[in-house]
MOPAC internal coordinates of N, CA, C and O (Angstrom, degrees):
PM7 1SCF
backbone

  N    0.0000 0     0.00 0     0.00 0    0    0    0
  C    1.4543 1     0.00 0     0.00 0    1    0    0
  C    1.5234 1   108.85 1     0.00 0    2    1    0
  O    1.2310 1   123.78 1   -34.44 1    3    2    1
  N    1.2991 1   110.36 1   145.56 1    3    2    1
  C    1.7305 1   116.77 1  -165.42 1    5    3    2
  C    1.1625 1    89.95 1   -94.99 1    6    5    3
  O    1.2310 1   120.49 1    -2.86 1    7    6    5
  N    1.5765 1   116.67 1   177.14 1    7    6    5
  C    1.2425 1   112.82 1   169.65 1    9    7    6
  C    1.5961 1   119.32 1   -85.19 1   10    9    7
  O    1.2310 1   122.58 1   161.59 1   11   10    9
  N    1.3488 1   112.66 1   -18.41 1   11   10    9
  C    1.4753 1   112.93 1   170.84 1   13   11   10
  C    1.4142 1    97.42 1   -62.26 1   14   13   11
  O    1.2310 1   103.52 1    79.62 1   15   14   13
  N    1.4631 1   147.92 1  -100.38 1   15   14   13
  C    1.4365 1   134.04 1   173.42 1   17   15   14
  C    1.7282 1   123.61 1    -6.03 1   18   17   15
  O    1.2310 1   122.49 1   168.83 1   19   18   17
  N    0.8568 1   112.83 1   -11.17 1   19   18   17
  C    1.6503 1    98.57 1   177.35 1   21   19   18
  C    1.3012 1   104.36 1  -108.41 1   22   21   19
  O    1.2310 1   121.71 1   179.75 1   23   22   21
  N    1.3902 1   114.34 1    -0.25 1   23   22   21
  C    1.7315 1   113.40 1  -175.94 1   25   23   22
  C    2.1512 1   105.73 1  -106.12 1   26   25   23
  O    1.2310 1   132.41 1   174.14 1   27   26   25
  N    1.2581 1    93.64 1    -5.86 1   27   26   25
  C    1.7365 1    95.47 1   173.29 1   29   27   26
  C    1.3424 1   106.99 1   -80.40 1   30   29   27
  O    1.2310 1   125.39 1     5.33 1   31   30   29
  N    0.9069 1   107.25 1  -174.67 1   31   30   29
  C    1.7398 1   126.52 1   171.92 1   33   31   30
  C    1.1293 1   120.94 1   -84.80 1   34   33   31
  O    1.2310 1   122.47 1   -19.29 1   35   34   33
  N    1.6632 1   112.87 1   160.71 1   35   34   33
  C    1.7981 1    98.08 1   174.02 1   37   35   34
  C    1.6062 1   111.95 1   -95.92 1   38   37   35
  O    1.2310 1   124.45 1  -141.28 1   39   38   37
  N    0.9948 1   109.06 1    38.72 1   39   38   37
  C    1.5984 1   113.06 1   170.29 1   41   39   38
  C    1.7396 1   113.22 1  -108.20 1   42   41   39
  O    1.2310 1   126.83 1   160.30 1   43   42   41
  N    1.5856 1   104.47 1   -19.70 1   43   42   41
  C    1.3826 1   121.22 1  -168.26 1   45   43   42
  C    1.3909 1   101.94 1   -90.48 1   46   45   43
  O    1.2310 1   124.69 1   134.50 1   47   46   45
  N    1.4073 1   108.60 1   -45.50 1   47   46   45
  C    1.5725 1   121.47 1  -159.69 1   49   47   46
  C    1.7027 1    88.45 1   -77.52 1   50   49   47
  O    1.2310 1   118.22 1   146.75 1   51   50   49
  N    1.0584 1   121.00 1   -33.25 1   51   50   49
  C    1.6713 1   106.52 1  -178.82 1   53   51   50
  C    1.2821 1   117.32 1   -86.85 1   54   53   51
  O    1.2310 1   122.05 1   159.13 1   55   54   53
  N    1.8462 1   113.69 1   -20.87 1   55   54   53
  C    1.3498 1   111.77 1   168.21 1   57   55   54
  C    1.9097 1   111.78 1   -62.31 1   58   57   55
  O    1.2310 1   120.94 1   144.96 1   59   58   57
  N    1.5360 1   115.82 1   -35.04 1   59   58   57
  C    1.7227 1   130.23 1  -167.76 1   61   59   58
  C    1.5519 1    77.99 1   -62.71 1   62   61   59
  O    1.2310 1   113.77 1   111.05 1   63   62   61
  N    1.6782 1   129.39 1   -68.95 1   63   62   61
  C    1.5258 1   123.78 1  -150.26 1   65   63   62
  C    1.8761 1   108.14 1   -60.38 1   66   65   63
  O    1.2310 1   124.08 1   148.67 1   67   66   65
  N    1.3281 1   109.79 1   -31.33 1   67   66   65
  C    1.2658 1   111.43 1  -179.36 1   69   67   66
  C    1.7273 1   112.86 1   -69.57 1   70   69   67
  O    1.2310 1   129.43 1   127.22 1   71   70   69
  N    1.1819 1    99.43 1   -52.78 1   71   70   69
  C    1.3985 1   102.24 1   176.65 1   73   71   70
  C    1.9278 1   112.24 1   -57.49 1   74   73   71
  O    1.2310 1   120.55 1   128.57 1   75   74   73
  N    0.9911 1   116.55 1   -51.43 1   75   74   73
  C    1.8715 1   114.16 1   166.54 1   77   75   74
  C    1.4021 1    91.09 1   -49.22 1   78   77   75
  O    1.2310 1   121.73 1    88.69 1   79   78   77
  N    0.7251 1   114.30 1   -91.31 1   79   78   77
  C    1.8376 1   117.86 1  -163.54 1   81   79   78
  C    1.8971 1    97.89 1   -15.93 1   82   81   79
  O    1.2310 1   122.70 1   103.40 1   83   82   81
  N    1.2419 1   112.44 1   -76.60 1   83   82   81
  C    1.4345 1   112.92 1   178.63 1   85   83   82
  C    1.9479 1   117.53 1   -42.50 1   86   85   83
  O    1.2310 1   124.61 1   169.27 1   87   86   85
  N    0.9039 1   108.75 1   -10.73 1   87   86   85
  C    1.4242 1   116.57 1  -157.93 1   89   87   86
  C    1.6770 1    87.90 1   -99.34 1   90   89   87
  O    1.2310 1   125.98 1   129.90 1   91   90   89
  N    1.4950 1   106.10 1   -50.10 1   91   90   89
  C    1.7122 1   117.47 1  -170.02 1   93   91   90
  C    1.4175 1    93.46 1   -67.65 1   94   93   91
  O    1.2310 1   108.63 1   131.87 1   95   94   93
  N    1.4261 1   138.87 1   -48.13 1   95   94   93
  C    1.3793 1   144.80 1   179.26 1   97   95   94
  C    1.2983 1   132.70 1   -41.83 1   98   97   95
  O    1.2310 1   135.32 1   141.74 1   99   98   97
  N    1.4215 1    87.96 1   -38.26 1   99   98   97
  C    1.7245 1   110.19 1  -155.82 1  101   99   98
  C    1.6223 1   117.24 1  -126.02 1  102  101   99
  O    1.2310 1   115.52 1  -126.06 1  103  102  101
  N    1.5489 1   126.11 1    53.94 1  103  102  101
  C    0.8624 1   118.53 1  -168.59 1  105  103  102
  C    1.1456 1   126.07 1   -63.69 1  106  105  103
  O    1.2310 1   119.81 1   -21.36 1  107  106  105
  N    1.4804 1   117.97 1   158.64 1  107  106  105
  C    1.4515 1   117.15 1  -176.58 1  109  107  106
  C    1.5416 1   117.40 1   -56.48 1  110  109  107
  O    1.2310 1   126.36 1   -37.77 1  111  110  109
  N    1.6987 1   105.38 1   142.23 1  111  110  109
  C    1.6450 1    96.30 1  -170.13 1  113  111  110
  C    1.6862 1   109.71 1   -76.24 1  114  113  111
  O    1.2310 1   133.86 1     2.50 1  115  114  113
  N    1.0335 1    90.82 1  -177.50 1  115  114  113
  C    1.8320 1    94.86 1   176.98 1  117  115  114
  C    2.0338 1   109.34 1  -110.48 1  118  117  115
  O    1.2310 1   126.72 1   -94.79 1  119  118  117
  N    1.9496 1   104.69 1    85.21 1  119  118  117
  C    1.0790 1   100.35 1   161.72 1  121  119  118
  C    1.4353 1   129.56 1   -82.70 1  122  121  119
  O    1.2310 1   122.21 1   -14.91 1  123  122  121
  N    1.4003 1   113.38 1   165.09 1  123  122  121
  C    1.2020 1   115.08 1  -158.64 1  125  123  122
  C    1.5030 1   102.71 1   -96.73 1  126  125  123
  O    1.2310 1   118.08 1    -7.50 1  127  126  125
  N    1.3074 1   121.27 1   172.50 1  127  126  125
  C    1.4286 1   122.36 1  -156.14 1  129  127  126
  C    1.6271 1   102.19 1   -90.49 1  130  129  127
  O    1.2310 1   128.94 1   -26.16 1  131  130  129
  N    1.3429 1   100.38 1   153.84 1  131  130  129
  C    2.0467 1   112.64 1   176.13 1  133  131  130
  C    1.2979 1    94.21 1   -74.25 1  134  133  131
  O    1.2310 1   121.85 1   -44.18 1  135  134  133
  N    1.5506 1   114.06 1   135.82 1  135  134  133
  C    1.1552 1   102.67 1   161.24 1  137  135  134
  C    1.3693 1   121.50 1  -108.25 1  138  137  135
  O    1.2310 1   118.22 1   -47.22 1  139  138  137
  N    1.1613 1   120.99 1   132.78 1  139  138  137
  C    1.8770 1   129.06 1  -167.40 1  141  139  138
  C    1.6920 1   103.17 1    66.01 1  142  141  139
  O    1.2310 1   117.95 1  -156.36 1  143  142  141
  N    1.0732 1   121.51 1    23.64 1  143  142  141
  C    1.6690 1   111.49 1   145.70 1  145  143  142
  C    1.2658 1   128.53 1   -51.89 1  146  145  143
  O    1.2310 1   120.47 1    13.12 1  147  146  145
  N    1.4270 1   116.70 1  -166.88 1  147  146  145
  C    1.6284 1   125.76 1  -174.25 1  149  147  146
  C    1.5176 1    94.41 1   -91.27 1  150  149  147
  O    1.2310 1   133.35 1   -18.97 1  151  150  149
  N    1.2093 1    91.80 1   161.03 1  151  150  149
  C    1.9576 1   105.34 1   173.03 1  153  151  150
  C    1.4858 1   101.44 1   -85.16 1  154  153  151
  O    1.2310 1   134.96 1    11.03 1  155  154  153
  N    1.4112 1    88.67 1  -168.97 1  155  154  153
  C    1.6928 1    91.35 1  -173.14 1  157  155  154
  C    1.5199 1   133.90 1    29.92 1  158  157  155
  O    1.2310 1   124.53 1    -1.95 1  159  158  157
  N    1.4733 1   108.91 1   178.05 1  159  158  157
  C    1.3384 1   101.04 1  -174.02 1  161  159  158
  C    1.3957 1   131.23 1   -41.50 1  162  161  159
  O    1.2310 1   118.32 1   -13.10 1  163  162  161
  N    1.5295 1   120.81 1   166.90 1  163  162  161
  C    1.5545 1   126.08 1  -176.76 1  165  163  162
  C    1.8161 1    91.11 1   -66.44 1  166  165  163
  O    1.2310 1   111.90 1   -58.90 1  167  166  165
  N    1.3982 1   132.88 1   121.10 1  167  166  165
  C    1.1861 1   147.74 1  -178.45 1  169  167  166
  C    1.8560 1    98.09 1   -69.27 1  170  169  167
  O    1.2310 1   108.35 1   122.07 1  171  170  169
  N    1.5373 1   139.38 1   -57.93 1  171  170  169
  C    1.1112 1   137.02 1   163.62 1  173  171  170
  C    1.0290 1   119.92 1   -58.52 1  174  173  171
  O    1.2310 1   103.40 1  -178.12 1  175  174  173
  N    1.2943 1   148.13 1     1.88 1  175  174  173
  C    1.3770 1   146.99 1   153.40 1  177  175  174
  C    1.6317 1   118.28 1  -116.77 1  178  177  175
  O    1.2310 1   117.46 1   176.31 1  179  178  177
  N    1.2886 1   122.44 1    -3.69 1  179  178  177
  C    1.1870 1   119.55 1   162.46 1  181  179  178
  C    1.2079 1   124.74 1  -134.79 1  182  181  179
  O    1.2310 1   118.13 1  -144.34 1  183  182  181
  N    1.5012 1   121.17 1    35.66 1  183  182  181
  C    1.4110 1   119.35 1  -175.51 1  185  183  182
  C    1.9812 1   124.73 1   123.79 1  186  185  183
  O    1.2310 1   121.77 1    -9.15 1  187  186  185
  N    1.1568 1   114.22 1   170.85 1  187  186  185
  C    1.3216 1   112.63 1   169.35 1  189  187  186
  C    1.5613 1   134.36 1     0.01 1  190  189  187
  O    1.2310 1    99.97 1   -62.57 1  191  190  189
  N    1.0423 1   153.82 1   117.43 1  191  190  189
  C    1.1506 1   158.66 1   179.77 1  193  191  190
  C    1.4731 1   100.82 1   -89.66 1  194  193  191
  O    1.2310 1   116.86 1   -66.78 1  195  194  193
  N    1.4167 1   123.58 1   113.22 1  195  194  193
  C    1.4498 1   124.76 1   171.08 1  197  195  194
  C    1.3564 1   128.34 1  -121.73 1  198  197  195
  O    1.2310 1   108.98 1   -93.04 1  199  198  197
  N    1.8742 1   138.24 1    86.96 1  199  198  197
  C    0.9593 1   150.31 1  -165.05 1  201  199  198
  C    1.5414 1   113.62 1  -111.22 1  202  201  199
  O    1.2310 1   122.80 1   -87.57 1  203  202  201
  N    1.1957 1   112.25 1    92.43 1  203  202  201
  C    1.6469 1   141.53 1   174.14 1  205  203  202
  C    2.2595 1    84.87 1    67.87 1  206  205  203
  O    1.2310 1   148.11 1  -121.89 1  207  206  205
  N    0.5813 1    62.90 1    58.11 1  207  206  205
  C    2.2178 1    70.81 1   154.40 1  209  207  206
  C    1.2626 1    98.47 1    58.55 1  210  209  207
  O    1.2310 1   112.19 1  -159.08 1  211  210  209
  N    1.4059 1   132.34 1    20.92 1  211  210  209
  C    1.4811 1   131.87 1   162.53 1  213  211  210
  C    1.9393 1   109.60 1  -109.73 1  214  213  211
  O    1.2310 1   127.03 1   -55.06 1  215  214  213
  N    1.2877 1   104.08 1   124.94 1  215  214  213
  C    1.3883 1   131.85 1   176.50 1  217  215  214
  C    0.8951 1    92.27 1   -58.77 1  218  217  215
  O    1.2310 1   116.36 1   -26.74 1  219  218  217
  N    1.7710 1   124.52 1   153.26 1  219  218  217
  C    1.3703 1   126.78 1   154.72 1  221  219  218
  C    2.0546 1    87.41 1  -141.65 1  222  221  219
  O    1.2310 1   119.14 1   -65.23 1  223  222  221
  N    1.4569 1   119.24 1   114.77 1  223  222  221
  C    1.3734 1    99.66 1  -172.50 1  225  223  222
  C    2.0209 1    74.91 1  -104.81 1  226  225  223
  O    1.2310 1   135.10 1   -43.04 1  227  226  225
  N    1.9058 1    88.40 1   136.96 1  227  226  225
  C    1.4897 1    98.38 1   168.14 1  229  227  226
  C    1.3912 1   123.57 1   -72.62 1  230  229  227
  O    1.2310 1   120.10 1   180.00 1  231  230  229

């Protein structure tokens, strides 16, 4: 236990163990690939939107 964790509550610290548990349970599924999408990362979940050299910051 870190020291940030020993300073929450025990309602939090059992919500963090429940949530791992679900995470260890539930592995990520296996989707299938875009075909002819953008390269690189998902642009709405990680940043800048870039369509022919125009920015779009979300």
């Amino acid at each position: 236990m870190t020291d940030e964790t020993r300073q929450l509550p025990a309602e939090a610290l059992r919500a963090l163990a429940e949530a791992e548990e679900r995470r260890r349970n539930n592995p990520d599924p296996d989707l299938p690939t875009e075909l002819g999408g953008r390269k690189g990362l998902e642009p709405v979940r990680y940043g800048d939107w870039e369509n022919k050299g125009l920015a779009i910051d979300f």
